[in-house]
N, C-alpha and C positions, 0 to 999 in steps of 0.2 A: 855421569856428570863429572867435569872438570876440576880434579881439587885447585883450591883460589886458596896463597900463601898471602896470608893477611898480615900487615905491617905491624912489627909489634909495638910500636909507639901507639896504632890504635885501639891497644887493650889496655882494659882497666885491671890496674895492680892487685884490685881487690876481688874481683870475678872473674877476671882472665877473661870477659869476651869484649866484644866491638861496644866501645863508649858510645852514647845516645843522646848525652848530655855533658859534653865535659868541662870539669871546673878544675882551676891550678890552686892550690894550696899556700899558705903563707911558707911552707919548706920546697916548693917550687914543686911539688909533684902533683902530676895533674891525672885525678882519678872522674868515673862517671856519676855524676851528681845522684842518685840515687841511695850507690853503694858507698861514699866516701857520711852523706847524712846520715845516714843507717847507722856506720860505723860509731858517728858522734855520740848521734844520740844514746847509746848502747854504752858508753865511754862513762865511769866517773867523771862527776865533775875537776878533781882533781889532779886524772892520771890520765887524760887523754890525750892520746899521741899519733903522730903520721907513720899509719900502717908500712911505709915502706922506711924511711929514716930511723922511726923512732923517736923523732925530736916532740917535746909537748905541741901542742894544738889544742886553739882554741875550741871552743863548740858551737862557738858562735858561726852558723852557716853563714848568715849576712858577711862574711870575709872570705866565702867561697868565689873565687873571679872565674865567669864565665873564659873560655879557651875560644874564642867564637873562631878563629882561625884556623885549629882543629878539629872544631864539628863542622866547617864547610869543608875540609880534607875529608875528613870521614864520610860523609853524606855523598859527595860528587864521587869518591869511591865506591862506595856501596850501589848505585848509579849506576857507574861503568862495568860495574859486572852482576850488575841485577840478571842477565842470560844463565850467568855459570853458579846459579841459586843462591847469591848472598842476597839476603835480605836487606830491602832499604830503610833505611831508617831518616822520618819524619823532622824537620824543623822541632829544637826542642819548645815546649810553653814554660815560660819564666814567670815565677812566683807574681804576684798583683802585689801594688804596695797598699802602704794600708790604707790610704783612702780609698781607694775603691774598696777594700772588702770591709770598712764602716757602713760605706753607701749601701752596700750590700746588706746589711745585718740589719741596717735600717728599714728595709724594705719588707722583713719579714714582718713588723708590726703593720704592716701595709698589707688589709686585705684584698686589694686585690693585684698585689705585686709579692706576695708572701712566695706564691708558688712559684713561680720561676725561679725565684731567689732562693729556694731549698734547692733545686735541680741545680742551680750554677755552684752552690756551695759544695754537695756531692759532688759533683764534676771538680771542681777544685781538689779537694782532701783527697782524689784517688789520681791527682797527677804528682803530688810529692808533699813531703813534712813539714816542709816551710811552710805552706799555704794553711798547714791544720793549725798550726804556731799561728800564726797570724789570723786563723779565725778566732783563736784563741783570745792571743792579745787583746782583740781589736772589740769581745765582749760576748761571742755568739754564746756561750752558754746563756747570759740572760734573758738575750733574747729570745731564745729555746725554751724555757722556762717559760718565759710567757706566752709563747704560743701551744706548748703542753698544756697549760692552766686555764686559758680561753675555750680550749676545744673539751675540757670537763666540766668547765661553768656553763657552754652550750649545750654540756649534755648528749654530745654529737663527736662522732669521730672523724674530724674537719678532713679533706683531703691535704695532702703531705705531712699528716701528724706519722706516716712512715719515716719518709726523710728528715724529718726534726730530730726523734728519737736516733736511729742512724747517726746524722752530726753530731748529737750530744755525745755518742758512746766514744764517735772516734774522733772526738776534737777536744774529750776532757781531759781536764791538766788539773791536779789539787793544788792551784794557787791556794792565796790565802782568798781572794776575793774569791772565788768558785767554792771554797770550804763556806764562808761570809754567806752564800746565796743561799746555798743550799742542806747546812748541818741541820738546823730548826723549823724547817720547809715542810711543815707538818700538811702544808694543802699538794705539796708536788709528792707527797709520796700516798695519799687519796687520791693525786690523781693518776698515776700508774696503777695503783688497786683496781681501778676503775676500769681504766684500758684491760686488767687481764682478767676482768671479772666478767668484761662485754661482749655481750649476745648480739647486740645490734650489727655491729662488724658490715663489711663488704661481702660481695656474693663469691669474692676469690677468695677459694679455701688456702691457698699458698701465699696468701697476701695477711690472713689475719694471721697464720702463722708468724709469719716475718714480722706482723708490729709489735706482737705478744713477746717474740723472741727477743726485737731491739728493747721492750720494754721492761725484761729482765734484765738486760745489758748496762740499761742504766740503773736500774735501782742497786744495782751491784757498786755502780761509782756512786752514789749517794749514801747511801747506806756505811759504805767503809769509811767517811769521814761527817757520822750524824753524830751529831750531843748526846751525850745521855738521858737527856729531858724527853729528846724526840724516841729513844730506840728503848724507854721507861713507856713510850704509849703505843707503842705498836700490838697491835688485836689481835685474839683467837685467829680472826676472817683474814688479816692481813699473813698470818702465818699458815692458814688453810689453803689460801691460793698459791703462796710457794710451794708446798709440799704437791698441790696440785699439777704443779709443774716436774716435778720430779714421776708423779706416774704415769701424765702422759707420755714423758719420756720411753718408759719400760714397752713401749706401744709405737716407740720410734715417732712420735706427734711433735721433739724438738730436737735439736739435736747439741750434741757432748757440750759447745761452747755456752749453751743454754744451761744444761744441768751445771758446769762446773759455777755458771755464774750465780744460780741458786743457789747452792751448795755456801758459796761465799758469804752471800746476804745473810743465809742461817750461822754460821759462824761467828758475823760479823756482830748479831745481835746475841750471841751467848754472853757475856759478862752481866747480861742482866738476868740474874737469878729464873726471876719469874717468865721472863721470854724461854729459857729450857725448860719449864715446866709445861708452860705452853704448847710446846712443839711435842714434847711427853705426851699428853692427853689427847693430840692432834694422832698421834701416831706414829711418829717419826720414825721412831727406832725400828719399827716391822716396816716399814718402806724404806728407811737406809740399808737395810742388810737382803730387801728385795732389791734394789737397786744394784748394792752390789754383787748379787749372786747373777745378776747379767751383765754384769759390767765387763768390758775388755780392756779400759784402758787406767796407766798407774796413775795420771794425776787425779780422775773421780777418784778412784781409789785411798790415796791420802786424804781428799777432802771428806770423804765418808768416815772416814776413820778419825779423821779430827773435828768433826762432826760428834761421831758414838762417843769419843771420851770426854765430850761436855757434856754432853747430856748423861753418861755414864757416873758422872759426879751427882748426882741424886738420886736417893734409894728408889725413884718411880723408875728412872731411868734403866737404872739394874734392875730389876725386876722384870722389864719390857723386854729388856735383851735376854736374859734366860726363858720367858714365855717361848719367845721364836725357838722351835726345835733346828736352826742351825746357828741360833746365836754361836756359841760358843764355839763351836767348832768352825764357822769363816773366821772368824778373829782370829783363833789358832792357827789356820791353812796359810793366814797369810803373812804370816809370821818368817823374815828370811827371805820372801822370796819378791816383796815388791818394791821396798825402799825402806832406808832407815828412818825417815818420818813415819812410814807405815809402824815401821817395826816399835816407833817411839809410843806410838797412840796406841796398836794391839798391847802392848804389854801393859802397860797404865790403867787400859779399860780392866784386863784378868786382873791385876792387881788389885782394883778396887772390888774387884765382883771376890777376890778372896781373901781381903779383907774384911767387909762388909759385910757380905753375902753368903759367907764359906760355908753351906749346911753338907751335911754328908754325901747327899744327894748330888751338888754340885759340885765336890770336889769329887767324884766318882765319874762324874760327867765330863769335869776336865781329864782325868787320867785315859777317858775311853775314848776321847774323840782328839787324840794328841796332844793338849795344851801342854801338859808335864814334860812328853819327850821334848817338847818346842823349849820349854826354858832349859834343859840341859845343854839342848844344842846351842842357845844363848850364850851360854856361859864357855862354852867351847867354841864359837865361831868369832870374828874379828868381826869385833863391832863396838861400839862405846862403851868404855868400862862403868858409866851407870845403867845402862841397859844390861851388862852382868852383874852388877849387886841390886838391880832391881829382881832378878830372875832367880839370884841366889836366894832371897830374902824372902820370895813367893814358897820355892822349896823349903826349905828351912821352917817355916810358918807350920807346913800341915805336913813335914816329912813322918808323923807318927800316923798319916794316912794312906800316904803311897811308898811308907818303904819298903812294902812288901812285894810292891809290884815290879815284872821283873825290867820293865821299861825305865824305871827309873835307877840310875848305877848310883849306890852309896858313898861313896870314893871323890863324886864331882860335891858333896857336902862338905866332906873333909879338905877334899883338894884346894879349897879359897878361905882359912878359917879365919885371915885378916879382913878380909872385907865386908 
């Protein structure tokens, strides 16, 4: 095939390939609409600037000026040598203003114009950011909301309650109105309960998957900005079918983006005493530490770990975790080797289990299954100097237990005597 030397005015600064969509900037540099939004939105609001100048930029896309003079160069190019395998590239579609995508959002309470109007709004949110922005703006969470709450008052799992949940995950923004809708929305988090409790479902086993999964997705953005009145009455059953989610997982039944967003919702509802205790008697702790003894990836990782040290803060909890014959020793293994949030949550949980918990037993258990070498190596490796006076502080505590053992060096006790 024919190499084709592609003009470099028609690359984008930010991706270096053929623009598809190109927009000039208020600093005159003209990048492809995709990559220059990306850019923004990813930007403080503060500090965001034009990737190739450097000068501030707004974030405001609406100031983004279509190039249309450039994308007919570009196109009629890609055109002329569609033979020697450039690929051509399509008229771009430009964001809807807001009246139409009101009319839109309006139609969802319209039974029988709901459906189409889910289909055109997915079709929207997967052609660029402005359009999710402007579903945004323009109200579609409420309206989502209401059509989630219809199809559990029906008792029925209406068709496109897929695409509703979908939109919601990838159109939510925690305005203050979308906090407003949904912090106290004690019936919209019944009715996702509902959705992952249900047997009725479609006869496509990849389809109940998929709404079960969008329908974690949201309660993950609900749940991270509920009142404390609402996440003070969440049930035994509402925390049975999270964890539920978590072992189908082990089973490969959801996948990573599902368990992390579990994972979140549990965290997100620790500050209320009695919801750890809850998830305690549910079982958590022997299905987090099963979860992660198949895990391969570090962010579960961290979230399981910061997971075990809330729950780890009540003696049911410690006591759950030494039951499991690897408690102690995954917390140790993973100590060092998967992220300093890991390493912040492993140490806190030992700590508490030897403060608390230190019977002879268990601290034999830590020296055998390497917790003790792991804090020395703590204090010896480059890491945050409270994370070595938390490890010195573990040693130190029970060193009339392990200083005989020859894993543990004497010397790293002496060596820090200020700290």
């Amino acid at each position: 095939m024919e190499e084709v030397e592609i003009p470099q005015y028609f690359l984008c600064p930010i991706s270096l390939q053929i623009m598809k969509d190109p927009v000039t900037t208020v600093t005159g540099i003209t990048y492809d609409r995709e990559n220059i939004e990306q850019w923004l939105l990813m930007a403080d609001e503060n500090t965001s600037t034009c990737p190739v100048t450097k000068q501030p930029l707004s974030k405001d896309t609406a100031l983004l000026t279509p190039n249309h003079m450039l994308g007919r160069f570009i196109r009629s190019w890609t055109i002329s040598n569609a033979e020697k395998g450039i690929e051509q590239i399509p008229s771009p579609k430009y964001p809807l203003n807001k009246s139409h995508v009101i009319r839109l959002i309006r139609q969802v309470n319209n039974r029988e114009l709901y459906l189409q109007a889910l289909r055109k709004m997915v079709t929207m949110i997967s052609e660029n950011e402005t359009n999710k922005k402007c579903l945004d703006e323009a109200g579609a969470i409420k309206a989502l909301v209401s059509l989630i709450l219809r199809s559990f008052k029906e008792g029925k799992l209406i068709m496109g309650l897929e695409e509703a949940l979908r939109i919601f995950h990838l159109v939510w923004n925690p305005t203050h109105e979308n906090k407003q809708l949904v912090k106290d929305n004690h019936d919209l988090i019944e009715a996702i309960l509902w959705i992952l409790k249900s047997r009725e479902m479609c006869n496509n086993y990849n389809q109940v998957v998929t709404i079960k999964t969008h329908a974690i997705l949201v309660l993950k953005n609900v749940i991270s900005v509920s009142s404390t009145n609402l996440l003070s009455s969440l049930t035994p059953e509402f925390f049975q079918h999270i964890l539920n989610t978590l072992r189908k997982n082990n089973k490969n039944y959801f996948n990573q983006q599902t368990t992390k967003a579990a994972l979140h919702v549990l965290i997100d509802a620790c500050p209320r005493g009695r919801n750890r205790l809850k998830m305690i008697e549910l079982g958590a702790i022997f299905e987090l530490i099963e979860l992660e003894l198949s895990n391969p990836e570090k962010r579960v990782t961290e979230l399981v770990f910061s997971l075990l040290s809330h729950l780890c803060s009540l003696a049911d909890g410690r006591a759950e975790l030494l039951k499991h014959a690897a408690g102690i020793a995954m917390v140790s293994k993973r100590i060092l080797r998967i992220s300093p949030a890991t390493d912040d949550s492993a140490i806190q949980i030992l700590r508490l289990i030897s403060k608390f918990s230190a019977t002879k037993e268990v601290l034999m258990e830590m020296l055998r299954v390497g917790a003790v070498s792991k804090f020395c190596m703590v204090i010896q490796a480059d890491c945050e100097a409270y994370l070595k006076k938390k490890a010195l502080e573990i040693l130190r505590a029970h060193s009339n237990v392990w200083n005989n053992s020859p894993c543990v060096q004497i010397y790293l006790l002496r060596r820090y005597p200020g700290q």
